[in-house]
C-alpha distance (Angstrom), angle and dihedral (degrees) to the residues before:
residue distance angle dihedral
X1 . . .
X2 3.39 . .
X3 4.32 92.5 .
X4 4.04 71.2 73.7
X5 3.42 100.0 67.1
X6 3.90 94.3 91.4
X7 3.85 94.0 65.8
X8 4.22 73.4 59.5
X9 3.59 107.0 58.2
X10 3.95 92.8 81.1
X11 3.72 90.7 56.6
X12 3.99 99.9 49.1
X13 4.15 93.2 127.1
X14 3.73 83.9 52.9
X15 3.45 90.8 51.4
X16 3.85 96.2 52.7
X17 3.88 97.4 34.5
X18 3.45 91.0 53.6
X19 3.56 103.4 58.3
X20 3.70 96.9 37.4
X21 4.06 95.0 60.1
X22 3.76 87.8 39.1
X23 4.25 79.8 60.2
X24 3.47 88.1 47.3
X25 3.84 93.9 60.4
X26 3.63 94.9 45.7
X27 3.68 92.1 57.6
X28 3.82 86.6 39.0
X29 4.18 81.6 54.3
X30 3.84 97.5 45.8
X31 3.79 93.2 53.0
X32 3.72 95.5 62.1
X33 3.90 93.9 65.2
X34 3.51 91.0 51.0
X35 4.15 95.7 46.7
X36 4.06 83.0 48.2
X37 3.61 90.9 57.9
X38 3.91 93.1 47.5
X39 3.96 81.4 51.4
X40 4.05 89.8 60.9
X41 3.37 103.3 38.8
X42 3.74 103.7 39.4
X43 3.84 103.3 22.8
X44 3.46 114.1 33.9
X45 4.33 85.4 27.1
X46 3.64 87.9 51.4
X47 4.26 94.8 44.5
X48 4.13 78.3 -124.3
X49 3.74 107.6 152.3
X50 3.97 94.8 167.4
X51 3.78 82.5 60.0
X52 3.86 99.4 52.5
X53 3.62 94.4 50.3
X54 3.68 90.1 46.7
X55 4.05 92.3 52.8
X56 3.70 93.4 35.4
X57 4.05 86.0 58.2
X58 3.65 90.0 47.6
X59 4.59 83.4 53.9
X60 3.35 84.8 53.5
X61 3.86 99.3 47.4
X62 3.93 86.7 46.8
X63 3.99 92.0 52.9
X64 3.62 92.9 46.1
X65 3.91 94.3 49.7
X66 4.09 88.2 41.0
X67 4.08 88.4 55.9
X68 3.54 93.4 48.7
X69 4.14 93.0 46.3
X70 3.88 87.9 45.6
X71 4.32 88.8 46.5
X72 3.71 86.7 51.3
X73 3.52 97.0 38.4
X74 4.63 85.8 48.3
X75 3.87 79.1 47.2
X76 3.98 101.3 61.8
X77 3.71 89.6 33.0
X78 3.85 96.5 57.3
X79 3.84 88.0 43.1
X80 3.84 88.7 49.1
X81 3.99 93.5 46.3
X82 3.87 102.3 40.9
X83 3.62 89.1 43.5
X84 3.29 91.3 55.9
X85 3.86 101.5 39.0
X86 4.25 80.2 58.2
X87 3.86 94.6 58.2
X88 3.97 94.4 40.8
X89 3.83 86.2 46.2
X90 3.87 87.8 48.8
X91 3.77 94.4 45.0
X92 4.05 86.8 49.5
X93 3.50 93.7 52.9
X94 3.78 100.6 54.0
X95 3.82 96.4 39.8
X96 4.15 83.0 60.5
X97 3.93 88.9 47.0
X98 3.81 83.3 58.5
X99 4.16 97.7 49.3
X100 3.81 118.0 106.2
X101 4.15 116.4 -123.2
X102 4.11 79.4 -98.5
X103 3.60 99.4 57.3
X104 4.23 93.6 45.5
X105 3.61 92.1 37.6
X106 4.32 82.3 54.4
X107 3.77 85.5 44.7
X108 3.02 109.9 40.5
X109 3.84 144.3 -125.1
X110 4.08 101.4 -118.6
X111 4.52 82.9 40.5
X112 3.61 90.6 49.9
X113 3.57 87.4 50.2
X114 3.48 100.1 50.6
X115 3.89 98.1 44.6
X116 3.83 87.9 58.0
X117 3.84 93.9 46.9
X118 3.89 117.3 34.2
X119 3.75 101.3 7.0
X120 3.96 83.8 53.2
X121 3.86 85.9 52.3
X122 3.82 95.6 46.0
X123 3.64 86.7 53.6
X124 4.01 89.5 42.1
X125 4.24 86.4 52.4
X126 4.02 87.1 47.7
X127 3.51 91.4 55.1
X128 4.04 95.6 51.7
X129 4.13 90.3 42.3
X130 3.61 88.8 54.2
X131 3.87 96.1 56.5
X132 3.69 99.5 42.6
X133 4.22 93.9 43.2
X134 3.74 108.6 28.5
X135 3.87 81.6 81.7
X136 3.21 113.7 21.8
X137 3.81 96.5 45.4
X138 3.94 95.3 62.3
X139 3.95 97.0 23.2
X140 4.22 83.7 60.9
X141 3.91 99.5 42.1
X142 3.71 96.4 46.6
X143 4.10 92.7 44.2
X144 3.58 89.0 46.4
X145 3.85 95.6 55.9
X146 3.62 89.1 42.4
X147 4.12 92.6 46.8
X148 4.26 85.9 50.5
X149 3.43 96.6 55.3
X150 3.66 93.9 41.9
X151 4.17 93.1 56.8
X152 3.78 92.4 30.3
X153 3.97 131.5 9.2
X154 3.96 97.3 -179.5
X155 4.07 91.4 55.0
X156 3.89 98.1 42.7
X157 3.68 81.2 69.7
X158 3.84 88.9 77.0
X159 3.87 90.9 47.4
X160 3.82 85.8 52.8
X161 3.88 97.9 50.0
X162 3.79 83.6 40.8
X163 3.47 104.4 57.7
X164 3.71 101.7 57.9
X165 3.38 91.0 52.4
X166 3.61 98.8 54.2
X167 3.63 86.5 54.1
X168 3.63 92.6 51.4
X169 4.00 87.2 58.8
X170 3.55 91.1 47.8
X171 3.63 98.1 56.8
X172 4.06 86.7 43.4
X173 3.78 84.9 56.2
X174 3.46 95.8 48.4
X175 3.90 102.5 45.6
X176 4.47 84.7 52.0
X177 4.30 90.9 43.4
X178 3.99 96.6 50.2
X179 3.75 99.3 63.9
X180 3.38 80.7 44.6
X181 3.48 100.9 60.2
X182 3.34 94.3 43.0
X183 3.85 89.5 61.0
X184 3.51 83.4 56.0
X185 3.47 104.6 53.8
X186 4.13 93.4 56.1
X187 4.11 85.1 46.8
X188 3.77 85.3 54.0
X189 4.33 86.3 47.2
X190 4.38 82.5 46.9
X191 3.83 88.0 53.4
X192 3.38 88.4 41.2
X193 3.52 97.7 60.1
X194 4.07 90.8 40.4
X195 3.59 92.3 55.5
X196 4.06 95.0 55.4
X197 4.19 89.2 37.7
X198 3.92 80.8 55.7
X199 3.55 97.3 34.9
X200 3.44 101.5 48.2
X201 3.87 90.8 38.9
X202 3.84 93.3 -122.7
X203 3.66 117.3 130.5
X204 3.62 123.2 -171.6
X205 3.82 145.1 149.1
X206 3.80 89.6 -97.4
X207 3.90 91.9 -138.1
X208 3.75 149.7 90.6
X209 3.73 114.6 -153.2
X210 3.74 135.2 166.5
X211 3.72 118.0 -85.4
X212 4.11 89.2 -127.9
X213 3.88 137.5 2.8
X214 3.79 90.0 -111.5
X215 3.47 115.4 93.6
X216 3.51 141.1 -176.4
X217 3.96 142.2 -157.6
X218 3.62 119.5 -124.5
X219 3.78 150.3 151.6
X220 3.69 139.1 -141.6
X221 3.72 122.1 -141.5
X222 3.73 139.6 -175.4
X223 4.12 134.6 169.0
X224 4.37 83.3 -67.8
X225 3.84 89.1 82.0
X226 3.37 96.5 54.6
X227 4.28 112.7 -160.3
X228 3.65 113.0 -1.3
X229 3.66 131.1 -152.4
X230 3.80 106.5 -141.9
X231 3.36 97.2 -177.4
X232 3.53 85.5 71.3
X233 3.15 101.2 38.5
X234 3.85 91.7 61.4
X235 3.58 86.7 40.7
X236 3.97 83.3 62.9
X237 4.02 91.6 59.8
X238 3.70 94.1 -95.1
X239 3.78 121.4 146.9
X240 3.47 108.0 161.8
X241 3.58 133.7 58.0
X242 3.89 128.4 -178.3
X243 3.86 106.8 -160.2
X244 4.02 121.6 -156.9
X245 3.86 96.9 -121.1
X246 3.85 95.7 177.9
X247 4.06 154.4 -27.5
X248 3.72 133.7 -137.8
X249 3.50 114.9 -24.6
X250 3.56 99.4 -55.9
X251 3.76 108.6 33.2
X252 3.93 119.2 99.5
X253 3.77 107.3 163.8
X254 3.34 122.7 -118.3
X255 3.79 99.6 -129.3
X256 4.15 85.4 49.2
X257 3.75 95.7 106.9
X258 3.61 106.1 36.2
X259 3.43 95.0 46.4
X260 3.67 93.8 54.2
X261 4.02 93.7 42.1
X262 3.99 90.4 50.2
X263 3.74 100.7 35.6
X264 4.57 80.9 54.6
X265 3.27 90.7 47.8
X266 3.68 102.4 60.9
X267 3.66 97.2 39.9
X268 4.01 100.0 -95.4
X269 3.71 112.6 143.2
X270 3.81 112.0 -124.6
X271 4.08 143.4 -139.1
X272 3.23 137.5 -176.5
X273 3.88 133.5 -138.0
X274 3.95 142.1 -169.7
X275 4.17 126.4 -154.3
X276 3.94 93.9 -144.4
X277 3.47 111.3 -150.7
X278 4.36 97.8 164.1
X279 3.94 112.1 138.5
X280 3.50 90.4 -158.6
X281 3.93 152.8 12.0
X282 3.94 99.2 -80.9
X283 4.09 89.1 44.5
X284 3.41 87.5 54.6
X285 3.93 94.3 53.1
X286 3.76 85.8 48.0
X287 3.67 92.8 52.3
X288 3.89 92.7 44.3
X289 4.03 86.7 54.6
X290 4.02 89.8 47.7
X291 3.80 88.2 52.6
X292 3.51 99.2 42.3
X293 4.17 87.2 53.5
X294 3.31 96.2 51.0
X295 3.86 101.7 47.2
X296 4.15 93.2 35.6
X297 3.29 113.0 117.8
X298 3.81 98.0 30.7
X299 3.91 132.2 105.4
X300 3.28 110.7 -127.1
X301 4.22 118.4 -170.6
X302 3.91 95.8 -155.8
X303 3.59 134.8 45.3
X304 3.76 127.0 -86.1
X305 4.03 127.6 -94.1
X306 3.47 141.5 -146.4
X307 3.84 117.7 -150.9
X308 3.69 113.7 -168.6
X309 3.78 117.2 157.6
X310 3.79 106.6 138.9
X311 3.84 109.5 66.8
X312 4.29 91.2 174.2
X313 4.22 83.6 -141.7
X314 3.79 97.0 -48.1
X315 3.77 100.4 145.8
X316 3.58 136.2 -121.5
X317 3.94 93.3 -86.7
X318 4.04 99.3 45.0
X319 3.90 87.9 46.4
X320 3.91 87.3 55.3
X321 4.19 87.1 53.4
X322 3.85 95.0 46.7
X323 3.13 94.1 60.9
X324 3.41 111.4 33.0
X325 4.06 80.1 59.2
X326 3.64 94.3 49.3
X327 3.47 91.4 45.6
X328 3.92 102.8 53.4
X329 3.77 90.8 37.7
X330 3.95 92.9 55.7
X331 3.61 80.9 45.8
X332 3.66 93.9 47.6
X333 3.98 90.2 52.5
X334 3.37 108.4 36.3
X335 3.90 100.7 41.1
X336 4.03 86.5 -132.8
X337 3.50 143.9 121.2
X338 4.05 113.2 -102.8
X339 3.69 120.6 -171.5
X340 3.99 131.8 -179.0
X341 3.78 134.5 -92.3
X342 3.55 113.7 -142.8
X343 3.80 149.0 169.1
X344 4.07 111.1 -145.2
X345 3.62 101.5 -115.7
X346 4.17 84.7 57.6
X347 3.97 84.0 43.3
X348 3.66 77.4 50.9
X349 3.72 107.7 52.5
X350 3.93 112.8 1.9
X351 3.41 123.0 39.4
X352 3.84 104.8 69.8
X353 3.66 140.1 -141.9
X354 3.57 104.6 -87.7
X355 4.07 84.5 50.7
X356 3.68 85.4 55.2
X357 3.88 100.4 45.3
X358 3.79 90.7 56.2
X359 3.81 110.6 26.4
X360 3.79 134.0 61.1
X361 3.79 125.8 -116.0
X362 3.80 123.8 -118.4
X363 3.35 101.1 -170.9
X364 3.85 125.6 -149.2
X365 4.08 104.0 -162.0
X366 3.92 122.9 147.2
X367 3.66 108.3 -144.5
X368 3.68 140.8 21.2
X369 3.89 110.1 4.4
X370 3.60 92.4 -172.6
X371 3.94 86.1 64.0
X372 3.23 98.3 67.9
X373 4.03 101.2 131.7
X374 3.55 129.4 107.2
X375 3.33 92.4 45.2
X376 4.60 134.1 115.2
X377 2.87 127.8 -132.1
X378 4.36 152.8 134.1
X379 3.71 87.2 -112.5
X380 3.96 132.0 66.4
X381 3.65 100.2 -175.0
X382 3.86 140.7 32.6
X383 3.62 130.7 -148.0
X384 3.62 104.5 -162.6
X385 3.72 121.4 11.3
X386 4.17 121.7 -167.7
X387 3.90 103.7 -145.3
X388 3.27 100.1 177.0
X389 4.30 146.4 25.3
X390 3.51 99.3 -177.4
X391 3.83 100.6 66.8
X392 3.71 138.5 138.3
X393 3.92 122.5 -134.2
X394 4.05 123.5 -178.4
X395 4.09 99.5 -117.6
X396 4.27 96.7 27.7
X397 4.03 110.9 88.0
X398 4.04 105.2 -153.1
X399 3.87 123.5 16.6
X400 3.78 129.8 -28.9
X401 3.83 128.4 -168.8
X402 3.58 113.8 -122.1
X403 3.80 127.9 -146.0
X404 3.64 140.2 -162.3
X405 3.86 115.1 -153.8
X406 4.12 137.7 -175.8
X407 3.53 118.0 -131.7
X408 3.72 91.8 -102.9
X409 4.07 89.1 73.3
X410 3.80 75.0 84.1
X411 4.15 125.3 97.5
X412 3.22 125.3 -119.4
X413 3.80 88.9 -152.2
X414 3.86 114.6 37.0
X415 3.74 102.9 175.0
X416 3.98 125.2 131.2
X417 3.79 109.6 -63.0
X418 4.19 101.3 -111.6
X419 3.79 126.5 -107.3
X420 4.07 109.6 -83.6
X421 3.41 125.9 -167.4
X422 3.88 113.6 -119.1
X423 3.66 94.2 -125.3
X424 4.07 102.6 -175.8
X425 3.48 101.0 149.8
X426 3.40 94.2 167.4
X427 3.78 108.6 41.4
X428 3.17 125.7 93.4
X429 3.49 101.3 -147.4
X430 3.83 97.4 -150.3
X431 4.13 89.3 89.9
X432 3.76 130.6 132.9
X433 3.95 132.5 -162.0
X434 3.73 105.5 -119.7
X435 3.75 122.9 -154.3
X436 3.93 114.0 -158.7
X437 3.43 117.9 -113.7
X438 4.34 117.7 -151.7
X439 3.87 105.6 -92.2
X440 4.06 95.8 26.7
X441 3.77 121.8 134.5
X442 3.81 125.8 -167.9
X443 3.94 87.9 -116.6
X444 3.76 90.1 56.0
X445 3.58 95.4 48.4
X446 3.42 91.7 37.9
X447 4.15 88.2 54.1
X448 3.53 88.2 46.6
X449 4.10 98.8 58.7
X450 3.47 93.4 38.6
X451 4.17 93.7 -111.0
X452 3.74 138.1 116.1
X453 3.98 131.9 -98.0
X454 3.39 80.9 -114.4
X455 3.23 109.2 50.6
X456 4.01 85.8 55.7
X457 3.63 96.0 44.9
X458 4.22 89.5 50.8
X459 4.03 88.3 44.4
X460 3.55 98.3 51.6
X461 4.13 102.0 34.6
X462 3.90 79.7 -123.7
X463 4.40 99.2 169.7
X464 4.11 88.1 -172.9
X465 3.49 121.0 52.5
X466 3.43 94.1 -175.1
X467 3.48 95.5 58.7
X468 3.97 133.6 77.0
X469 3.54 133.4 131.3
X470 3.81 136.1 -137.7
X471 3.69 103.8 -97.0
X472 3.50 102.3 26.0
X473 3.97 114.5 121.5
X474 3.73 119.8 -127.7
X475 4.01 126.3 -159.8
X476 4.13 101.8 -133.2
X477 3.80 117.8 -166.7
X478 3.70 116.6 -160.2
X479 3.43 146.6 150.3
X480 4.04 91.6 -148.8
X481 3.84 133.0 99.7
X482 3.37 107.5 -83.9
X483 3.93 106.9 -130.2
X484 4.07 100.2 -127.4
X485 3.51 107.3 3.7
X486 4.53 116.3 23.1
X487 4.02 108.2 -170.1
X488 4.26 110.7 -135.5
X489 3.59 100.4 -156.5
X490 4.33 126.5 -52.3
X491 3.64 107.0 -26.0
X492 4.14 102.8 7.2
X493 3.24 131.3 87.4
X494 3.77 145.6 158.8
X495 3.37 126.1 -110.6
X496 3.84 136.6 -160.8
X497 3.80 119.8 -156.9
X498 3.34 131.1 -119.4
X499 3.51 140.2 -142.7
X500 3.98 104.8 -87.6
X501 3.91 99.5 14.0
X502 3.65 119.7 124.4
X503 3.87 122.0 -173.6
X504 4.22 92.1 -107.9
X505 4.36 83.5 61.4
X506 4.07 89.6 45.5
X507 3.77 94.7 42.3
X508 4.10 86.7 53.4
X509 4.07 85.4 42.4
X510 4.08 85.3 59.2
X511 3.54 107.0 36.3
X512 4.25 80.1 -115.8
X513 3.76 138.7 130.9
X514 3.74 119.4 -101.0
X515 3.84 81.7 -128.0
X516 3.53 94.1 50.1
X517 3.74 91.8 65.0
X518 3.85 90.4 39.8
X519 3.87 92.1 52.8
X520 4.20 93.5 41.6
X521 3.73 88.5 50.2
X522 4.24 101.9 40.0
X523 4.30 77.8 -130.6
X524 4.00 105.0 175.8
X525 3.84 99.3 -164.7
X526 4.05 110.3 39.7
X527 4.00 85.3 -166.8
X528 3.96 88.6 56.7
X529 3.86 116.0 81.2
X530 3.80 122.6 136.7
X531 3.86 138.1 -147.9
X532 4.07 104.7 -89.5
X533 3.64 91.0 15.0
X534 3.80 109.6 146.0
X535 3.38 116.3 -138.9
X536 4.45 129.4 -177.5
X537 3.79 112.1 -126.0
X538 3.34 117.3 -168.5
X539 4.29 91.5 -149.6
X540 3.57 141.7 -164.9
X541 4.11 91.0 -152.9
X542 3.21 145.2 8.7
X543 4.04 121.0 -109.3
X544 3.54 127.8 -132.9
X545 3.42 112.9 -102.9
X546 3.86 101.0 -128.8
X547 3.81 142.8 128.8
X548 3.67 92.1 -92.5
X549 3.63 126.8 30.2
X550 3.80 115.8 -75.6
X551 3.87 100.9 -130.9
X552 3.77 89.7 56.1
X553 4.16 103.4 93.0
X554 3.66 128.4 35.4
X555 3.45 110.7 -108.8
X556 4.24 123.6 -126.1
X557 3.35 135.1 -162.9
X558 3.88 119.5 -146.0
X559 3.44 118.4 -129.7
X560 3.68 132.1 -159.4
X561 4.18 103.5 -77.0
X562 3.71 92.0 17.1
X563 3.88 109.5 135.7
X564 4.07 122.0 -175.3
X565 4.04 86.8 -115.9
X566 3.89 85.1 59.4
X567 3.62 94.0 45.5
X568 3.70 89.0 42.8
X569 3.47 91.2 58.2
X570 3.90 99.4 43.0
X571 3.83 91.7 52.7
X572 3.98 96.4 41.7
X573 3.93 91.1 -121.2
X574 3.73 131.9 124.4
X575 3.96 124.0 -102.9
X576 3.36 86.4 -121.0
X577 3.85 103.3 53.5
X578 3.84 80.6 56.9
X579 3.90 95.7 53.3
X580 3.32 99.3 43.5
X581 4.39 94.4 36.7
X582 3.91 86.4 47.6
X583 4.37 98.0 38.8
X584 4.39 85.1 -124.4
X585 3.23 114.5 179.2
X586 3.07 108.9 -170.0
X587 3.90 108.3 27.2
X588 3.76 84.1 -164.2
X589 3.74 97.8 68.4
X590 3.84 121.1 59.0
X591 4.21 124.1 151.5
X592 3.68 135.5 -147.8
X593 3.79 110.4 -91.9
X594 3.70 100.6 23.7
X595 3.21 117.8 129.6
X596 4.31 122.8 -115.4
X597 4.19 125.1 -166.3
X598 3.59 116.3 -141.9
């Protein structure tokens, strides 16, 4: 209660006027006993009618004078309460505003709800009992004792016996009545959530269960982990492991292969994933061909996911479409089961019914998966849920997402993915990943590739020209040499050496063999590389072209009421090592969907 006593300070007369006319009418109240007793002994003892009229106008005085100190007193003490229940109310309502879709999917919308209408009003009613009883409570028990013994020694004894015992029954009272009201208050959050269902004419089972009883421990894993020891990681208890095959329509990570050639070969079972990032139907074909090439050949253990988080202001509708036609082509190519990776709050509101009636839910949720009630949404039960993105795993150095998953994560089928055609018609495969330097301007990078504003702008589903950020990472199209790193066609590239690489750091960089690159490039001496050297990769991604290397930083995603000292926080970094890693500005100002290294 008392980290309330700043919605207070503009209601400090209130505070003091209140009390003191409350005081007022308890003396007001105390006085009538004693002019009663004068009554009895003098008037009606004495046969003195003049006198009892005389003292029974002065009663009458002191009731009239009490009932205006107690109105006045009622007055600054509803003034002071609903006053403050307003701020509090007001304070409530921004602090949600500022909540991520994590923290109100881990609240709760029907909890939220309530704590802004009757908890706010319980606190309101708190505020008002406290003014008219914090004096008047004490100021009339003590003056009554005192007042009883004054008139009559021998019969304050019974007020003395009494009194304890009264407070005995109070306390009895009060130990049975607060479990109760705390029954109460999550029957109020139950009604709560009935009334909206009704209201809002949605009915579901409000809850999100596992699929089955039998679960399993696993991991997911992308380029951000870097190498992996998976005997330790099994070591740890770990038997699944969902591996980021590839991204867009030209993104295989780097880590793809190894990661699915060590996690085999100690027994894990494996997944694969894809970041979708199509803006519409025939992107998503492309993008269902680019993941179907890259895993083809390969045996995965689980069934096959569709991440697809950043929608770049496609609407509700057009998200639905992409992925229903990612999802039946991958389907269609790889003869395997695909399911969807999802957060709650776009369990929640995007992905539709039909979605839900045919694909399994992943489900993204930071906290305790076995609380999963309370809660709307298309789907009843999830297969796989990831409970965490902070965790530690013997064998992974840094931060690893950890998963919970039902039996049914497993295929039915688990042979090698068939051969599929790379049909890209429309890529031009000599593309780079651009990270945005601090003074850059699409017409300077576009000068420097050799493309168009345009083209850029198209490419990238960029709405403001004018407008990029340091950090942010830009798909570039060209048909130039690419000054540090030139792609030759899906999967190759060329690469120009740097001061301080060897080929044992570039092989790790490309998810290749240091005899790979020896063997592509007839080099005699593995321990002799030069600075400008150009060297033939055969590759499994393509890097960012950036001051620093690409796979060095985690990569985050802001989310609507994200704020750097959140993200600071979450990640166990200073705000400044994000403002000065990331060139912000203004630390101050941060938007959904750009992108934050770690």
């Amino acid at each position: 209660m008392f980290k309330l006593r700043r919605f207070l300070k503009h209601y400090k007369k209130e505070l003091i006027l209140g009390p003191f006319f409350k005081l007022l009418e308890a003396i007001f109240e105390l006085a009538v006993p004693l002019v009663m007793a004068q009554i009895i002994d003098k008037g009606i003892g004495n046969n003195d009618s003049d006198y009892v009229w005389k003292m029974s106008g002065l009663i009458v005085v002191l009731g009239i004078c009490g009932l205006g100190f107690a109105l006045t007193c009622q007055f600054f003490a509803a003034k002071c309460a609903y006053g403050f229940g307003t701020e509090l109310r007001d304070a409530l309502y921004k602090h949600i505003n500022k909540f991520s879709h994590a923290e109100i999917d881990r609240f709760g919308t029907s909890s939220l709800i309530t704590r802004i209408t009757n908890d706010t009003v319980l606190a309101q009613n708190g505020v008002n009992m406290f003014i008219r009883l914090a004096v008047r409570a004490p100021f009339l028990i003590v003056g009554a004792a005192v007042m009883s013994m004054t008139l009559d020694l021998k019969l304050s004894i019974i007020f003395l016996i009494a009194a304890p015992i009264i407070t005995l029954i109070i306390v009895w009272v009060m130990k049975k009545t607060v479990p109760m009201y705390k029954k109460i208050q999550k029957m109020i959050v139950i009604f709560s959530i009935l009334f909206v269902t009704i209201f809002l004419g949605k009915y579901h089972t409000y809850a999100l269960t596992p699929v089955s009883n039998e679960i399993y421990d696993g991991i997911d894993v992308s380029d951000w982990q870097g190498y992996i020891n998976y005997s330790e990681v099994k070591n740890s208890g770990i038997q699944i492991v969902y591996i980021k095959a590839s991204q867009g329509t030209s993104i295989k990570d780097p880590y793809f292969d190894i990661n699915y050639e060590n996690a085999k070969a100690n027994g894990l079972k494996v997944g694969f994933y894809h970041f979708l990032e199509a803006t519409n139907t025939e992107e998503a074909k492309q993008e269902a061909n680019f993941f179907a090439s890259v895993i083809s050949g390969k045996e995965p253990d689980c069934k096959l996911a569709m991440d697809y988080e950043q929608f770049n202001g496609s609407g509700v509708e057009e998200i639905n479409n992409i992925s229903k036609v990612f999802l039946e082509n991958v389907k269609m190519l790889t003869q395997k089961e695909v399911i969807i990776y999802s957060d709650l709050s776009n369990a929640k509101n995007t992905f539709g019914t039909e979605l839900a009636n045919n694909y399994q839910l992943w489900l993204a949720y930071y906290g305790n998966y076995n609380g999963l009630y309370n809660v709307n949404s298309n789907w009843n039960y999830w297969i796989g849920v990831q409970y965490e993105d902070r965790g530690y795993i013997n064998g992974i150095n840094g931060y690893v997402d950890r998963d919970k998953f039902t039996r049914e994560i497993f295929l039915s089928d688990t042979s090698k993915i068939p051969n599929t055609q790379n049909n890209l018609d429309n890529i031009n495969t000599k593309s780079i990943a651009y990270r945005v330097e601090r003074g850059d301007t699409l017409w300077a990078i576009a000068r420097k590739y050799g493309t168009s504003v345009g083209e850029i702008t198209s490419v990238n589903n960029i709405e403001n020209p004018n407008l990029i950020y340091p950090g942010q990472i830009l798909r570039i199209v060209t048909n130039t040499k690419v000054e540090g790193n030139e792609t030759m066609g899906t999967g190759s590239i060329i690469y120009t050496v740097k001061r301080g690489d060897t080929l044992s750091k570039i092989a790790v960089m490309y998810g290749v063999t240091v005899n790979q690159i020896v063997d592509l490039n007839n080099i005699q001496n593995p321990n002799l590389i030069y600075p400008g050297e150009h060297l033939r990769i055969t590759s499994i991604s393509m890097p960012i072209y950036s001051k620093k290397e690409y796979n060095e930083y985690k990569k985050y995603v802001v989310r609507r009421g994200d704020s750097l000292w959140r993200i600071a926080r979450w990640y166990g970094v200073s705000i400044d090592y994000l403002v000065n890693l990331n060139n912000i500005k203004n630390p101050g100002l941060i938007y959904p969907g750009q992108i934050i290294y770690i």
